[in-house]
VOLUMLUM-843345 format. One record per residue (C-alpha): residue number from 1; residue in one letter; chain; z, x, y. Coordinates in steps of 0.1 Angstrom, whole numbers. Each point is the difference from the previous one (the first is absolute). Layout:
// VOLUMLUM-843345
+------+------+-------+-------+-------+-------+
: resi : resn : chain :    zz :    xx :    yy :
+------+------+-------+-------+-------+-------+
:  NUM :    a :     A :     Z :     X :     Y :
...
+------+------+-------+-------+-------+-------+
This chain:
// VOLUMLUM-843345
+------+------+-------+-------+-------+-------+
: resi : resn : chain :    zz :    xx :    yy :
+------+------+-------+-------+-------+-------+
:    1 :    x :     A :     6 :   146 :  -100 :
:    2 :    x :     A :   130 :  -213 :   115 :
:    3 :    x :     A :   -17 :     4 :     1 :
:    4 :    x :     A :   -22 :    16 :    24 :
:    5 :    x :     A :   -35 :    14 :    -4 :
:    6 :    x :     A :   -27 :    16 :    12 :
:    7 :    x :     A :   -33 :     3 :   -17 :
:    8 :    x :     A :   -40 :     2 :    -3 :
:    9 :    x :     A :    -4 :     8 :   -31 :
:   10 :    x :     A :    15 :    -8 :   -32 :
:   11 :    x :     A :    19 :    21 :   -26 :
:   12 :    x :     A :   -18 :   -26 :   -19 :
:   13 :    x :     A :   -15 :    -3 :   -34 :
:   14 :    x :     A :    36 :    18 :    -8 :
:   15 :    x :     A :     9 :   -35 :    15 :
:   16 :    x :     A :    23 :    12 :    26 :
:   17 :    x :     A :   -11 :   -15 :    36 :
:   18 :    x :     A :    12 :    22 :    22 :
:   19 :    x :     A :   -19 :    -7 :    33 :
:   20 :    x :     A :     6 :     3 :    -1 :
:   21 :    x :     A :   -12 :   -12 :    25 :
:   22 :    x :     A :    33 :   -18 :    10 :
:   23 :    x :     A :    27 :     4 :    25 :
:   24 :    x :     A :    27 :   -24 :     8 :
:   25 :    x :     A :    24 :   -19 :   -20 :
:   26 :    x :     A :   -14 :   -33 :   -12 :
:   27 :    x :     A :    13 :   -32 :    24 :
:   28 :    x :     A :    13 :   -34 :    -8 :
:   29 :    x :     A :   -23 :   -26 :    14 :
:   30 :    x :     A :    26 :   -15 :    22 :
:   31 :    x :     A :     4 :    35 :    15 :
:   32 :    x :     A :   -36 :     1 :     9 :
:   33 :    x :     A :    -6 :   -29 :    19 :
:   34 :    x :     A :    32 :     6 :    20 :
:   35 :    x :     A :   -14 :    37 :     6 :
:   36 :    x :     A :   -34 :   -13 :     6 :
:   37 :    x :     A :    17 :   -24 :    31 :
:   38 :    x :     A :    17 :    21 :    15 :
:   39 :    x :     A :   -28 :    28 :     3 :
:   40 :    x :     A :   -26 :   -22 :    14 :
:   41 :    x :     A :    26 :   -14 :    27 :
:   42 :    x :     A :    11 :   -35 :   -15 :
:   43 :    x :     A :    12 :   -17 :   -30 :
:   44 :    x :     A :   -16 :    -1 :   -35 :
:   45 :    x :     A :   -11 :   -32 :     3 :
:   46 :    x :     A :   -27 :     2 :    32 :
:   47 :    x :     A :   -34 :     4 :    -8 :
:   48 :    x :     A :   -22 :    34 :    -2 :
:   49 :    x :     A :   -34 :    17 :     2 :
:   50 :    x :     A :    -1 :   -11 :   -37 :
:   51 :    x :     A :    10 :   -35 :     2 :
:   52 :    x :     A :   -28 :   -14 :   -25 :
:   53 :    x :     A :    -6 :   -40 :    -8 :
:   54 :    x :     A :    12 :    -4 :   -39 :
:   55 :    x :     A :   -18 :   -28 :     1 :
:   56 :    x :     A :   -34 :     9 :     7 :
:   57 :    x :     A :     6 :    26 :   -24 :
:   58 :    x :     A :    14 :   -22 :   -30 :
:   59 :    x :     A :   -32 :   -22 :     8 :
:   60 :    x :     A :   -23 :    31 :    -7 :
:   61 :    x :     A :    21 :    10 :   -27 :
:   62 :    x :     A :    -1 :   -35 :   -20 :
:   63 :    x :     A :   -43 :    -1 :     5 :
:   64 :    x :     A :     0 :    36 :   -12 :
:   65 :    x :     A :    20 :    -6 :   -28 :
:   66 :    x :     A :   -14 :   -34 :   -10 :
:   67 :    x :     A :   -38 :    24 :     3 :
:   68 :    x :     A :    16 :    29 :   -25 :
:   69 :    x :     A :    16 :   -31 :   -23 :
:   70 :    x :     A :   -30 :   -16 :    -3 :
:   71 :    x :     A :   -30 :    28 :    -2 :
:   72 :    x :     A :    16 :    34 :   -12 :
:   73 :    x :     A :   -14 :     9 :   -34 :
:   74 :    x :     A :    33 :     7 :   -19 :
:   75 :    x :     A :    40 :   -15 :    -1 :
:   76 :    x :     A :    18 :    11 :    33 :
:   77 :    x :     A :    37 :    10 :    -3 :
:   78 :    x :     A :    19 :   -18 :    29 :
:   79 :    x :     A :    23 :    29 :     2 :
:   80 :    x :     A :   -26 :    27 :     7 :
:   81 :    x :     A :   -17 :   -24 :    20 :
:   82 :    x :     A :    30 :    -3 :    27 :
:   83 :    x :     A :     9 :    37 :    -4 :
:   84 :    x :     A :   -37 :     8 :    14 :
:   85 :    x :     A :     9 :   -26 :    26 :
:   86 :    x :     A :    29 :    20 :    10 :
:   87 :    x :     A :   -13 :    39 :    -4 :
:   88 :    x :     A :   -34 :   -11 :    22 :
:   89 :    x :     A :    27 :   -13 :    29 :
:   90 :    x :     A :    14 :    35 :     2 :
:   91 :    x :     A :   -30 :    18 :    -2 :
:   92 :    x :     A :   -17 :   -18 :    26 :
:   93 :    x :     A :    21 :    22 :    20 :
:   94 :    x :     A :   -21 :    29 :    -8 :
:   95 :    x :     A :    25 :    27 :    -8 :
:   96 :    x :     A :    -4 :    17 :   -39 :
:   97 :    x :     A :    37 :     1 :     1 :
:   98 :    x :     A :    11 :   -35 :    14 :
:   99 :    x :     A :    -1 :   -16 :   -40 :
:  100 :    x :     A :    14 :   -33 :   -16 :
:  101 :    x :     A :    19 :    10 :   -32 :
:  102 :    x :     A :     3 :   -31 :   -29 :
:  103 :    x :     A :    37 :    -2 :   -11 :
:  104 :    x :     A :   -13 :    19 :   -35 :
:  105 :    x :     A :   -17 :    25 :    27 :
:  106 :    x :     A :    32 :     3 :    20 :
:  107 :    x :     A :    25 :     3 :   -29 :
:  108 :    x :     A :   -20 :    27 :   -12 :
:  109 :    x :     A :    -1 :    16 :    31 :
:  110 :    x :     A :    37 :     2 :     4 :
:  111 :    x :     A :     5 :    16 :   -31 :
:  112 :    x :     A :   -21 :    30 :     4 :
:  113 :    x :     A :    13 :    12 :    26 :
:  114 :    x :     A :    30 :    20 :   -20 :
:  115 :    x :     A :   -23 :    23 :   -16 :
:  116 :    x :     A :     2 :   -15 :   -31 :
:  117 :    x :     A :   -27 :   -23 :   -19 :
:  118 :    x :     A :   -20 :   -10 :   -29 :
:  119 :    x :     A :   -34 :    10 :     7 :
:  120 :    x :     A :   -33 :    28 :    -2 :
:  121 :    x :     A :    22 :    30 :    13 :
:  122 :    x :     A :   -24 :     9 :    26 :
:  123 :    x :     A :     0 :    -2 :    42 :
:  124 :    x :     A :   -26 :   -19 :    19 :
:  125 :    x :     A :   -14 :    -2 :    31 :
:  126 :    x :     A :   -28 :   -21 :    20 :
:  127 :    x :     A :   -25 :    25 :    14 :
:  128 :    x :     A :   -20 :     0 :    33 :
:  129 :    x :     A :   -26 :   -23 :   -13 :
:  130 :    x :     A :    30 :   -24 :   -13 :
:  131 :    x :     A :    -7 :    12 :   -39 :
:  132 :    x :     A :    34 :     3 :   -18 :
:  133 :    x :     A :    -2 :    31 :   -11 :
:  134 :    x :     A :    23 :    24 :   -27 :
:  135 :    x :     A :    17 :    25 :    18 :
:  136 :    x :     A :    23 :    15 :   -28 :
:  137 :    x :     A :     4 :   -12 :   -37 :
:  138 :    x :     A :    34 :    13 :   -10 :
:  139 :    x :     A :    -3 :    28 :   -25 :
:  140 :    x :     A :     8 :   -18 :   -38 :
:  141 :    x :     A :     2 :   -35 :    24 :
:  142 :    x :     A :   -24 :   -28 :   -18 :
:  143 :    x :     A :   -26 :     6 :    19 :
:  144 :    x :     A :    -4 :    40 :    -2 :
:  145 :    x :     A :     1 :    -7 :   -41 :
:  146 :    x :     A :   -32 :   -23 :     9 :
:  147 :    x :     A :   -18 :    24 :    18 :
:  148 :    x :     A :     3 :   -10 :    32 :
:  149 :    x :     A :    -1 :    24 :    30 :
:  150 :    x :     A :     0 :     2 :    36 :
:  151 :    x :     A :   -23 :   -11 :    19 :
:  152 :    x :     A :   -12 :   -28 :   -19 :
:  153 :    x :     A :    -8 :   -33 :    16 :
:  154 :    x :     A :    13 :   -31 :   -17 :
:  155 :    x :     A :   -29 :   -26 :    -2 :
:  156 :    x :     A :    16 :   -27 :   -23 :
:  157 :    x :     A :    32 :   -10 :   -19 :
:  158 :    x :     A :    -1 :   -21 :   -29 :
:  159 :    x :     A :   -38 :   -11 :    10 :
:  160 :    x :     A :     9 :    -5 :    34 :
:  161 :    x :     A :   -16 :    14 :    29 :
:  162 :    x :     A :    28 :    16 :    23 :
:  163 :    x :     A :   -26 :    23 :    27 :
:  164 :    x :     A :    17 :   -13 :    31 :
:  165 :    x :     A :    25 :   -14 :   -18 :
:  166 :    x :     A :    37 :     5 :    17 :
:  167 :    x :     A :    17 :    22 :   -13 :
:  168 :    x :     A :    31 :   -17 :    -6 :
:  169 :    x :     A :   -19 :   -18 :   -19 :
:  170 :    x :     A :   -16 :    17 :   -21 :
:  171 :    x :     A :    32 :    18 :    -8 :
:  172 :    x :     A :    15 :   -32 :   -12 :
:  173 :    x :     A :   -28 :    -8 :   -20 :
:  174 :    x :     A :     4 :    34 :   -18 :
:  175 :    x :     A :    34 :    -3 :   -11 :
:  176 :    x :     A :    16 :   -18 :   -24 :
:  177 :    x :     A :    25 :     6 :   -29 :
:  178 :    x :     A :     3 :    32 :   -21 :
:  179 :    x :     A :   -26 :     4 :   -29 :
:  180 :    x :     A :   -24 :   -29 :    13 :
:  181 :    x :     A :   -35 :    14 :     7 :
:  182 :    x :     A :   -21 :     0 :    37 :
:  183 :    x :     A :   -38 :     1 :    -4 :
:  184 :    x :     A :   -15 :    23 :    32 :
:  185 :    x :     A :   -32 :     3 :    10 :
:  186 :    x :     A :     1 :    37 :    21 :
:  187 :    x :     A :   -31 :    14 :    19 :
:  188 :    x :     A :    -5 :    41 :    -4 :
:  189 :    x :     A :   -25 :    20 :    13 :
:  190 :    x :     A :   -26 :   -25 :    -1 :
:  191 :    x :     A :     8 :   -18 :   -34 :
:  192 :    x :     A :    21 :   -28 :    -8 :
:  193 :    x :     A :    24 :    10 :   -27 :
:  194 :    x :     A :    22 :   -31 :   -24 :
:  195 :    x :     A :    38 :    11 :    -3 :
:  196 :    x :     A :    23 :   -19 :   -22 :
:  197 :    x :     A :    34 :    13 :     9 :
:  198 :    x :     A :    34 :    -9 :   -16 :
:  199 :    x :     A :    30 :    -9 :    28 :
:  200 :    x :     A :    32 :    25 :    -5 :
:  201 :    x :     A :    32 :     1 :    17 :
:  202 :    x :     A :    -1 :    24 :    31 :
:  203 :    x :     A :    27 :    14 :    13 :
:  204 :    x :     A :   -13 :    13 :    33 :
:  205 :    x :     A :    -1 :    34 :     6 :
:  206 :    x :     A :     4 :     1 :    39 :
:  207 :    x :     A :    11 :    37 :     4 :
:  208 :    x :     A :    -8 :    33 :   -17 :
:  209 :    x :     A :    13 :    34 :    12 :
:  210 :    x :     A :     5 :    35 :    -7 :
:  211 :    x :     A :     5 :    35 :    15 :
:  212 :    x :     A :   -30 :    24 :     6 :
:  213 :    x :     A :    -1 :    37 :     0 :
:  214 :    x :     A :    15 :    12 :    33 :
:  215 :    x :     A :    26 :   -30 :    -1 :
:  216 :    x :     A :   -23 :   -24 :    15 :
:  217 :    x :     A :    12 :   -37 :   -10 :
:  218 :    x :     A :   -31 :   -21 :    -8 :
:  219 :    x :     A :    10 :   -40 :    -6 :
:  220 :    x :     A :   -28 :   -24 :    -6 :
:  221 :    x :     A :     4 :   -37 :     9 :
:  222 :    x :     A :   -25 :   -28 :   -14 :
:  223 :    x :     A :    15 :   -27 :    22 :
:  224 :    x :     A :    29 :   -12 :    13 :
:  225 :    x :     A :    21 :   -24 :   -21 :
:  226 :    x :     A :    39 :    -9 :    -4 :
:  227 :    x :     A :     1 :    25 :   -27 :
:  228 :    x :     A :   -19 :    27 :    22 :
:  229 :    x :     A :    32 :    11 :    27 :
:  230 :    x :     A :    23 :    12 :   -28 :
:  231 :    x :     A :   -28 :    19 :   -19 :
:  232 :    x :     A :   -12 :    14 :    36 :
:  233 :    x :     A :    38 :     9 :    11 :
:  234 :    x :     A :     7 :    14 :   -38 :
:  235 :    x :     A :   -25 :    23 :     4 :
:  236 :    x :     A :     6 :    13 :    35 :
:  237 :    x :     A :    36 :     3 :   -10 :
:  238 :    x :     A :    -9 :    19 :   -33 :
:  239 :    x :     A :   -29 :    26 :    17 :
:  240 :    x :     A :    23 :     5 :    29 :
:  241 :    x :     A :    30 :    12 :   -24 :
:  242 :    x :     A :   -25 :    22 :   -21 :
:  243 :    x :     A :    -8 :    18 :    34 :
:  244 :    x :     A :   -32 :   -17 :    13 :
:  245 :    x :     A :   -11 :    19 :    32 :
:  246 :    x :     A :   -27 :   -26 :    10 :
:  247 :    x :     A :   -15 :   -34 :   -12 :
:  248 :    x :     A :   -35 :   -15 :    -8 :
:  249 :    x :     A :     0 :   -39 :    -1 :
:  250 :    x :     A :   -31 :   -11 :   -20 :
:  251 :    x :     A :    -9 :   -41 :    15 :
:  252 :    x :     A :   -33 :     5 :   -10 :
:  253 :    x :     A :   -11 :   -34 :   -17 :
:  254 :    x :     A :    34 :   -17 :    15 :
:  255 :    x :     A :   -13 :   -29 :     8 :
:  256 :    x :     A :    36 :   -10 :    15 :
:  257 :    x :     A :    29 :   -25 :   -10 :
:  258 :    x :     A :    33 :    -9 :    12 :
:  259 :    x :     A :     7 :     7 :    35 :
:  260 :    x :     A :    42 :     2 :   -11 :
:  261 :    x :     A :   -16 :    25 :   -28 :
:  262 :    x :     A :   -15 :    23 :    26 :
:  263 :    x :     A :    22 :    -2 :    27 :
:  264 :    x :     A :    29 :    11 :   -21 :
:  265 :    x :     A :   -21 :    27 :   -10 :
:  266 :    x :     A :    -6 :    11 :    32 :
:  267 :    x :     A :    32 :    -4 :    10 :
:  268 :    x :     A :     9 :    31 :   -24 :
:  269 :    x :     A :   -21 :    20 :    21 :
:  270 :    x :     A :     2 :   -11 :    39 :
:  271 :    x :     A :    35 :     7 :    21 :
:  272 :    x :     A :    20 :   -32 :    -3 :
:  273 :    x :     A :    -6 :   -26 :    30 :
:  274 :    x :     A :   -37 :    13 :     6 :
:  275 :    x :     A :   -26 :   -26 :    -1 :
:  276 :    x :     A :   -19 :    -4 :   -34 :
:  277 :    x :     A :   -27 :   -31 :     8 :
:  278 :    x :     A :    -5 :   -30 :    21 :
:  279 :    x :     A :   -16 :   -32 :     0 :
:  280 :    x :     A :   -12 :   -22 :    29 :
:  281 :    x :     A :   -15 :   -34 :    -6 :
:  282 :    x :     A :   -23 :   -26 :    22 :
:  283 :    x :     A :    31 :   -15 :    19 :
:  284 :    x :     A :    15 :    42 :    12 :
:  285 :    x :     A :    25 :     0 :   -24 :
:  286 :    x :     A :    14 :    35 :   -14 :
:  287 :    x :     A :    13 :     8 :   -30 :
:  288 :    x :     A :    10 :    35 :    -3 :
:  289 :    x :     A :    14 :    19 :   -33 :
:  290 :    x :     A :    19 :    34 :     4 :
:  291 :    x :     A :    16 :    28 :   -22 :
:  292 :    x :     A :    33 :    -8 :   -17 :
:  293 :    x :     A :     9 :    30 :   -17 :
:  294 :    x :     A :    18 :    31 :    11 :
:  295 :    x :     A :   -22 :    27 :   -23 :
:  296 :    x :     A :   -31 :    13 :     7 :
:  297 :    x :     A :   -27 :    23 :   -14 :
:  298 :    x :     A :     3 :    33 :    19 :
:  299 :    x :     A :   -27 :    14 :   -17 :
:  300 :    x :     A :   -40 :     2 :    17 :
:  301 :    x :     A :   -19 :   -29 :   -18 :
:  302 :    x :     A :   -34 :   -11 :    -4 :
:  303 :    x :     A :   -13 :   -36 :   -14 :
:  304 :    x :     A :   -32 :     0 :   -12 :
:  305 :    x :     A :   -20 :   -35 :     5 :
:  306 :    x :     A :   -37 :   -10 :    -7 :
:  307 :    x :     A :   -18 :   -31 :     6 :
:  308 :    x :     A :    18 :   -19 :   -25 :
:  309 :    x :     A :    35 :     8 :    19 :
:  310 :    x :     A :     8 :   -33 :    13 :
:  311 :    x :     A :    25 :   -19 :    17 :
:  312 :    x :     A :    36 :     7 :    -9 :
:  313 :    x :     A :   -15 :    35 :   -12 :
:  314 :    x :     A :   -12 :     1 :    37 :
:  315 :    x :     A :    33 :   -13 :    18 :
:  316 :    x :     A :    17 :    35 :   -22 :
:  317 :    x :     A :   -28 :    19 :    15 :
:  318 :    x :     A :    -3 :    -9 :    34 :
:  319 :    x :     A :    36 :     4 :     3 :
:  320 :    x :     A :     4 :    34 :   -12 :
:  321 :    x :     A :   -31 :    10 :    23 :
:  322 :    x :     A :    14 :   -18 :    29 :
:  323 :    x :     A :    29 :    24 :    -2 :
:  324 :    x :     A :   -13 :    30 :    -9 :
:  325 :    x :     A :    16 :     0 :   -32 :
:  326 :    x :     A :   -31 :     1 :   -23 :
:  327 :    x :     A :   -36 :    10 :     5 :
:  328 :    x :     A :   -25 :   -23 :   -18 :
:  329 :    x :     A :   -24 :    20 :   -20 :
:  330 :    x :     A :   -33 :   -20 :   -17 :
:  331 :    x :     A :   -19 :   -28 :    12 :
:  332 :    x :     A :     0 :   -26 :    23 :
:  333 :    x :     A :    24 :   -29 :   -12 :
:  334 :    x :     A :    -9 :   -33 :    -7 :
:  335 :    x :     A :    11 :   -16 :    33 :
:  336 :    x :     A :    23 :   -37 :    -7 :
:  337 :    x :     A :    18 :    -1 :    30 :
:  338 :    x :     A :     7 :   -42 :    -5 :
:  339 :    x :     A :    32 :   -14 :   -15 :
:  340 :    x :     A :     4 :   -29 :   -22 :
:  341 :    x :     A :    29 :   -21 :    -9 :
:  342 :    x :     A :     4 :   -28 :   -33 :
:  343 :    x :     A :    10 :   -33 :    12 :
:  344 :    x :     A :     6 :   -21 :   -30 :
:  345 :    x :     A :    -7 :   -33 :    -5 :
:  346 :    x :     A :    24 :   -30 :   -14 :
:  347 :    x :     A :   -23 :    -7 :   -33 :
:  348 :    x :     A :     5 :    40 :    -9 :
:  349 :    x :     A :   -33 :    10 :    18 :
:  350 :    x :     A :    -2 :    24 :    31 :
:  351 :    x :     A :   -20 :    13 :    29 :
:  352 :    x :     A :    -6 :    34 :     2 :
:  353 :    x :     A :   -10 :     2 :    41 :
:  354 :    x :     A :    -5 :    33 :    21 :
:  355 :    x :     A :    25 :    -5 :    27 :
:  356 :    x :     A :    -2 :    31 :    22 :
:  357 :    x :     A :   -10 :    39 :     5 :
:  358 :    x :     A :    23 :    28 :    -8 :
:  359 :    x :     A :    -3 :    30 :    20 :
:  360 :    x :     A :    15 :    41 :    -4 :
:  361 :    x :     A :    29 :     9 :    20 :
:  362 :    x :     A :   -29 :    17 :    17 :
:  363 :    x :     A :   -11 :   -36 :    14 :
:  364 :    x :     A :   -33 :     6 :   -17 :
:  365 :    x :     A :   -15 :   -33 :   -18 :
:  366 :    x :     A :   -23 :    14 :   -29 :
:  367 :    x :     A :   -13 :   -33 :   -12 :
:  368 :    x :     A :   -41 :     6 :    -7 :
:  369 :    x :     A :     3 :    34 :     3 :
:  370 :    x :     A :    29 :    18 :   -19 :
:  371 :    x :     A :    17 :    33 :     3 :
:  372 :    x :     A :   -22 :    29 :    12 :
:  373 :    x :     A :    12 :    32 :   -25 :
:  374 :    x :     A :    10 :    33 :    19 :
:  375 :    x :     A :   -18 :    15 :   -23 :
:  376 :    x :     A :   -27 :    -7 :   -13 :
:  377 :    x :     A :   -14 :     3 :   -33 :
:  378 :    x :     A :   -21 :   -16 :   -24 :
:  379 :    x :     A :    11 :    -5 :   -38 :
:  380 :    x :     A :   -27 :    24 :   -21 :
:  381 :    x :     A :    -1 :    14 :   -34 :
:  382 :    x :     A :    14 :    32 :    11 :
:  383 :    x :     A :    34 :     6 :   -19 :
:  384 :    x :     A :    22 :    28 :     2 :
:  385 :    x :     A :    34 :    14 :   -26 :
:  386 :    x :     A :    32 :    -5 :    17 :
:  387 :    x :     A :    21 :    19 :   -24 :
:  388 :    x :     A :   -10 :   -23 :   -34 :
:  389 :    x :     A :   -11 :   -28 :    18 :
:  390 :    x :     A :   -33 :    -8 :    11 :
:  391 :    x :     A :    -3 :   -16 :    35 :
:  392 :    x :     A :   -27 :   -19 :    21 :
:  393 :    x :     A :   -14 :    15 :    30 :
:  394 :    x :     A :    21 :   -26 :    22 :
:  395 :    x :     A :    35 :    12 :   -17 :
:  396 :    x :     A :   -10 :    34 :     5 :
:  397 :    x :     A :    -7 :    -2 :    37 :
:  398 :    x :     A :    37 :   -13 :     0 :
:  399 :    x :     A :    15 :    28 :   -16 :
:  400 :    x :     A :   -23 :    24 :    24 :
:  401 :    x :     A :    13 :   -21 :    31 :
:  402 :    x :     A :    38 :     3 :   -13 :
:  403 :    x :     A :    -5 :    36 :    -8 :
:  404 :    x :     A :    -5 :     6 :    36 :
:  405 :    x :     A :    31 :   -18 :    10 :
:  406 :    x :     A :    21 :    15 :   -20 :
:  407 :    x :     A :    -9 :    35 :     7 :
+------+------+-------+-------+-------+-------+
């Protein structure tokens, strides 16, 4: 198995960053502060709860430079020096994904988000402790060839350490052109193990699908990228002409991606004009997204999620349950409920800032605590034969659920 975007996790070391964490088209400055007076009741130009005296901070600046200049051990590269300046602003504000992106970070950023890439071949995401963590190596990707596997916790790349690391960047410091070699350090059941893996080209493979016995449509979805609607639409089209008589949608390790990726998804399922998601930010302000398209999927569904399903995976999911038009079946989802836009600075850098909360058409916030399964069931061992394919314990209490709708 633009741009908007949601995200908490990364389809990372595959070098996709789907938060992925985003929503929300990415704003001309000019636009900002206009928007910015008008909310907070005057023009752009008045002062705020963050009006700050440059000066006194330029004076601290210049002593704590002149201090680094004069007694740090080793050369200093002015560059990095001013891009730490700029990364500690915006993480003073306390929020893992509020980031400053470097014009190389942001560039790279932009390009990933079509699905296609130079990099490891593998998807990433940071974990409750803040570990980034591999949730998927693609099968003959780079990174399955090295012998890397799920679970592993990246500790350091090229020699540097990248625990607590964001995971934007560390996925820019992973990729890099086509036959160039990353060094990783990974930690594995109590060992440190050395990796030396080659970068390929990876085209990402966002959907995979196929009919089970009993003409239940199964459609697995690894996140949610540009390329990800038409795969996801192909293949409801294709299972519904070949007679599917229900559908399992597999967002287990989705850690999310483009909100115009999922909504247009969704769209394919929910009655046109029903509401799919909405946002609401500090000042009240709404932004609501609904169904487009005149198909549906008349067919009983079930998603199945786990604790790695995570923001766009869980704006699909919450939806369907709102409606009654799926029932979730696994574990409890990861629970990004926040929305962040790209605002892009003039010298080709950018702000990545969390801007508001999304919430079901359900009006049901499930930032910190995710999407609650309806039923539940814990990923084990157990498999079973569903004609010649083996199955998990998860897809087989879909099938078993579906069976009994379709009675």
């Amino acid at each position: 198995m633009k741009k908007n975007f949601f995200g908490g996790m990364l389809s990372g070391i595959i070098c996709t960053i789907m938060i992925v964490v985003l929503i929300g088209c990415g704003k001309d400055l000019k636009d900002i502060f206009a928007s910015a007076g008008s909310q907070m009741g005057g023009n752009s130009q008045q002062s705020t709860d963050l009006d700050i005296k440059t000066s006194d901070i330029q004076e601290k600046m210049d002593t704590i430079t002149k201090v680094l200049d004069y007694y740090y051990y080793k050369d200093i590269d002015k560059e990095d020096l001013i891009n730490g300046l700029y990364k500690g602003l915006v993480d003073g504000v306390g929020d893992p994904y509020t980031v400053y992106y470097t014009p190389e970070e942001y560039k790279d950023f932009k390009e990933s988000s079509d699905g296609v890439y130079a990099g490891l071949g593998a998807s990433v995401t940071t974990d409750k402790n803040g570990n980034i963590q591999i949730v998927k190596p693609f099968k003959d990707g780079p990174a399955d060839k090295a012998g890397i596997k799920p679970g592993d916790i990246l500790t350091k790349i090229d020699g540097e350490d990248s625990i607590g690391m964001d995971l934007s960047t560390a996925v820019t410091k992973i990729k890099g052109e086509a036959g160039t070699i990353v060094k990783l350090e990974i930690y594995r059941d109590g060992k440190y193990l050395n990796f030396e893996v080659t970068r390929g080209y990876i085209e990402v493979p966002t959907v995979e699908y196929k009919m089970l016995e009993g003409n239940i449509g199964y459609i697995a979805v690894s996140s949610f990228d540009d390329v990800t609607t038409n795969q996801f639409i192909g293949a409801v089209d294709d299972l519904t002409e070949q007679g599917m008589v229900s559908l399992i949608v597999d967002l287990r390790d989705n850690p999310g991606g483009l909100l115009s990726a999922v909504t247009d998804m969704l769209s394919r399922i929910v009655p046109k004009g029903d509401l799919l998601v909405y946002m609401e930010d500090k000042y009240g302000n709404k932004e609501t997204y609904k169904s487009t398209s005149k198909e549906t999927v008349e067919v009983p569904i079930a998603v199945l999620i786990n604790g790695n399903s995570a923001s766009a995976s869980e704006v699909f999911s919450g939806c369907l349950q709102s409606y009654g038009l799926a029932a979730l079946i696994g574990t409890q989802s990861f629970g990004k409920g926040i929305v962040q836009t790209i605002v892009p600075l003039d010298d080709g850098s950018a702000i990545k800032v969390t801007i508001s909360s999304y919430y079901t058409p359900s009006d049901v916030c499930i930032h910190g605590i995710g999407l609650t399964p309806d039923v539940k069931v814990e990923l084990t061992e157990e498999t079973s034969m569903v004609g010649d394919l083996e199955v998990d314990n998860q897809v087989q209490a879909a099938i078993d659920y579906l069976k009994g709708k379709t009675k």
